[in-house]
N, C-alpha and C positions, 0 to 999 in steps of 0.2 A: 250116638245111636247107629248100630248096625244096618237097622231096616227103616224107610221111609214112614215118619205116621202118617197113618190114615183113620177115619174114622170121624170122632166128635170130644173132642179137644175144648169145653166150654172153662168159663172165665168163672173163677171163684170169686163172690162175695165177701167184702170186705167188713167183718162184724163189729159196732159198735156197742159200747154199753149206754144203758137209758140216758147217761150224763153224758153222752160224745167219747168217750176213751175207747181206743181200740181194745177190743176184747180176743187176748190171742188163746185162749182156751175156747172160745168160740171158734176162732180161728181152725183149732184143730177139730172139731166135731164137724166144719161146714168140708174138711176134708175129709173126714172118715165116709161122713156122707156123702160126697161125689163120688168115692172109689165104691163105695157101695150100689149107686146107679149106672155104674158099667163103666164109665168112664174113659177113653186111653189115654188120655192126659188131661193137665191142670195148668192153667195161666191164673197168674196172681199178678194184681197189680196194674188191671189193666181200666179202660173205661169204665165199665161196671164194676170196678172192683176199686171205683171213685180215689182212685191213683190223684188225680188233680185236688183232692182234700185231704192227702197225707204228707206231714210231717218227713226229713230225711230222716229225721231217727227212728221214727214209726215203720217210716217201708224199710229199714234196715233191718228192725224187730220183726215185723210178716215175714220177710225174704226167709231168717232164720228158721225163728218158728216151723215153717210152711214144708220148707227142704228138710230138715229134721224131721218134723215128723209125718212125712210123706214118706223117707227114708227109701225111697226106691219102688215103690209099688206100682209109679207108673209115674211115666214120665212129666216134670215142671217145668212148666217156662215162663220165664219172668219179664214182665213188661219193663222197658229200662228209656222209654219217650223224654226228650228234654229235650229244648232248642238248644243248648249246650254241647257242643262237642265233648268236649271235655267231662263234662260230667256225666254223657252216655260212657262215654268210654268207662269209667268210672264205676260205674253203677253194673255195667255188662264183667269190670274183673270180676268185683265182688258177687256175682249172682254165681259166675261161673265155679268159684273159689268155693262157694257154697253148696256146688252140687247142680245147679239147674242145667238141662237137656238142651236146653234153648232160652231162646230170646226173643222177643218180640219188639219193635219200635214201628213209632209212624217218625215220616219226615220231619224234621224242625219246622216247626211252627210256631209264633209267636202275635199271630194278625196279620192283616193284609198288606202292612206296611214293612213287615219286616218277613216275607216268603224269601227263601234263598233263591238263590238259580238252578237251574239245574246240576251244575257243576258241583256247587256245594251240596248238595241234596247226596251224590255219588260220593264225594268227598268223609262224609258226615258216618255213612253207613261204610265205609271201607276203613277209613279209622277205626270202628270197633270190631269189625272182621280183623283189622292186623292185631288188635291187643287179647284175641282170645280165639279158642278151636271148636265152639257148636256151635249148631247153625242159626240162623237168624230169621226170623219171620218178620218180612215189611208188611205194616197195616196199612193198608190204602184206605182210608177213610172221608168220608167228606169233612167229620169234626175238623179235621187240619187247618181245611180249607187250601190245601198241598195240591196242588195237581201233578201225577203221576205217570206220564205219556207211559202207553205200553212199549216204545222202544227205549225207555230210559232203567225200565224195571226188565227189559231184558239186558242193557247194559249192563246193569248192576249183576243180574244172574249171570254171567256170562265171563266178569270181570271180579268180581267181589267176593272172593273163595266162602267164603261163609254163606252169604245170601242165594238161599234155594227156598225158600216157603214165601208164598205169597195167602195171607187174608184179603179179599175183595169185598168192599161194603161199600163200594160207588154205585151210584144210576147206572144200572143196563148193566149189572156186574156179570152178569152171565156172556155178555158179546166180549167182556174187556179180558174175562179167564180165558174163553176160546182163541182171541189174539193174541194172548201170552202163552199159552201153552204153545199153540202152533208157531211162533217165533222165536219161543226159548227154547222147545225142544225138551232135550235130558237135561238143559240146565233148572227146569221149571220142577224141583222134588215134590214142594207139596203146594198144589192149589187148591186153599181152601175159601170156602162159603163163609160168611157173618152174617150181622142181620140178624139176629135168632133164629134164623135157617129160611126166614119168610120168603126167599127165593132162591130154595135149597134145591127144587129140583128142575128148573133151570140152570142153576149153574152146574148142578149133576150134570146134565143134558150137554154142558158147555164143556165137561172135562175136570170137573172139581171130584176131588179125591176124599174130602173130608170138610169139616163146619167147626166153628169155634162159636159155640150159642154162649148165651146164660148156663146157670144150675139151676135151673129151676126145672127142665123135662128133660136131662140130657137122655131115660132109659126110654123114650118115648121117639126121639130124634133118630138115636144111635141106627137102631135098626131098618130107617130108612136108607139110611147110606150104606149098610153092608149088604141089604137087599138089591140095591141100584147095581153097586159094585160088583153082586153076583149076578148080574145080568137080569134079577126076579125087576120088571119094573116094574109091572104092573102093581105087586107088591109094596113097591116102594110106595108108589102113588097114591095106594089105599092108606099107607100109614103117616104118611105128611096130610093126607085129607084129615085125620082124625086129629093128628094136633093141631092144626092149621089152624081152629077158633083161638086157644091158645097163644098159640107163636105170634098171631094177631093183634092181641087184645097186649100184650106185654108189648110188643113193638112199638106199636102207636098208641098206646094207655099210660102204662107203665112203667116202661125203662127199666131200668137198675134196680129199681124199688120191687117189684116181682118178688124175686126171686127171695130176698129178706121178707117179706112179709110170709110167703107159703115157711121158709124154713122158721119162722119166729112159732108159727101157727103150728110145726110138726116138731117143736121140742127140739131144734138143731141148734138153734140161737135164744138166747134171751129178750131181743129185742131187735126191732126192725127200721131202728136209728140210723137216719140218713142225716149227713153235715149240712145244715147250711151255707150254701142258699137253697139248696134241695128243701122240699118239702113232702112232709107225707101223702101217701095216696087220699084222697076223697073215699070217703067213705061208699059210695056211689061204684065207683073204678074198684074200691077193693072187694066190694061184693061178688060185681062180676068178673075177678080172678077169682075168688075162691069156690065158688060155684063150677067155674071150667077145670079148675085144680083139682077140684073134688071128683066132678067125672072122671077125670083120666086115674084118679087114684093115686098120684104121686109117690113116689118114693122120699121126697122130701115132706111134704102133707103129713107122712105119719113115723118118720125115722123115729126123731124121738121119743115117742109114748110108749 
């Protein structure tokens, strides 16, 4: 990539059929449909895109899929998380071999009995920086359970030719973006927001450049951050008011589940088949998505009809 992304960069859905099989003709309509809501990029494979209930053969079959028939429209990047060295590394040729822009990993994790050090943690991510040339997005997430000092993640940006994108989805992400921008400098390319944006504009506020949500409102999000970015904030502030029931009720409701059920509901998928141990929405919780869904009008709500 010539120019740094910015923007809202959300996590594709990962489509199963009623019987649990991944459904990659789902697959491709859940992307026809992101690029259609504005989109500047696409991460597959990632938390929401319940990566922890996929087969190596199946994320090898999305990976293709996904980069095929995205075919350049805008830019992929492929979640490639494993406590394995070796098989990030792995997973990162093959993504790149296949076309994807980027990469995303969180730190090896495997429980609290087995967190690396921090050494290994630098180790782990400069391994796949040496075996490939786009750049890499660390997720700082609490799932890990990884703690990420901000002088370790400017280490990494500073040292790790690859590593310039940072996702923040810690407590208080907004103070931890302002510490790493202001201590990484130019090494810091892209600091972005997660969360489904539920503290998008603070971390705006903080120096964040861009959000990686769900797909479920990405044309609703977007435009608060290129508002913020052009200095309109009051603007911006109005339009995260209006999603904010929303970006809410999915954060702390919903999860994952979201975003499959509105696209099941507008014709983009067949089914809103989540893996066990996961279970369906309550009926309760799904009402009040599709009611907040409906106001806003989604773009996924009525794609396919």
């Amino acid at each position: 990539m010539k120019t740094p992304l910015t923007g809202i960069l959300p996590v594709a859905p990962t489509p199963f059929h009623a019987d649990g099989r991944i459904d990659p003709e789902g697959m491709t309509r859940v992307l026809d449909c992101m690029i259609d809501q504005g989109v500047d990029a696409i991460c597959i494979l990632a938390n929401y895109s319940e990566q922890f209930l996929l087969s190596d053969a199946e994320r090898a079959t999305l990976t293709k899929v996904s980069l095929d028939h995205v075919a350049g429209r805008v830019p992929v990047i492929v979640t490639v998380s494993h406590f394995s060295t070796d098989v990030v590394v792995t997973r990162a040729k093959e993504a790149q071999s296949l076309g994807a822009s980027m990469l995303m990993m969180m730190p090896p994790y495997h429980g609290v009995g087995l967190v690396p050090s921090p050494d290994g943690i630098f180790e782990h991510f400069a391994a796949v920086s040496d075996a490939i040339s786009i750049p890499i997005m660390v997720q700082d997430a609490p799932l890990s359970g990884v703690s990420l000092p901000v002088p370790l993640l400017v280490k990494m940006a500073q040292e790790i030719e690859n590593v310039s994108y940072f996702k923040m989805e810690t407590p208080f992400a907004a103070d931890k973006l302002a510490q790493l921008i202001e201590a990484g400098g130019d090494h810091i390319v892209g600091p972005f927001d997660g969360e489904e944006a539920v503290t998008l504009l603070a971390d705006l506020d903080a120096g964040c450049t861009g959000t990686m949500t769900s797909a479920l409102q990405p044309e609703k999000i977007r435009p608060i951050v290129t508002e913020y970015l052009a200095g309109n904030h009051d603007a911006a502030l109005e339009r995260w008011k209006l999603c904010l029931p929303l970006i809410n009720h999915e954060n702390r409701q919903c999860g994952l589940r979201a975003t499959k059920t509105v696209m099941m509901e507008g014709g983009v998928i067949g089914s809103d088949f989540v893996r066990h141990p996961l279970k369906p929405l309550s009926p309760r919780t799904k009402d009040r998505l599709m009611s907040l869904a409906r106001e806003l009008d989604l773009i996924a709500l009525n794609w396919g009809k």
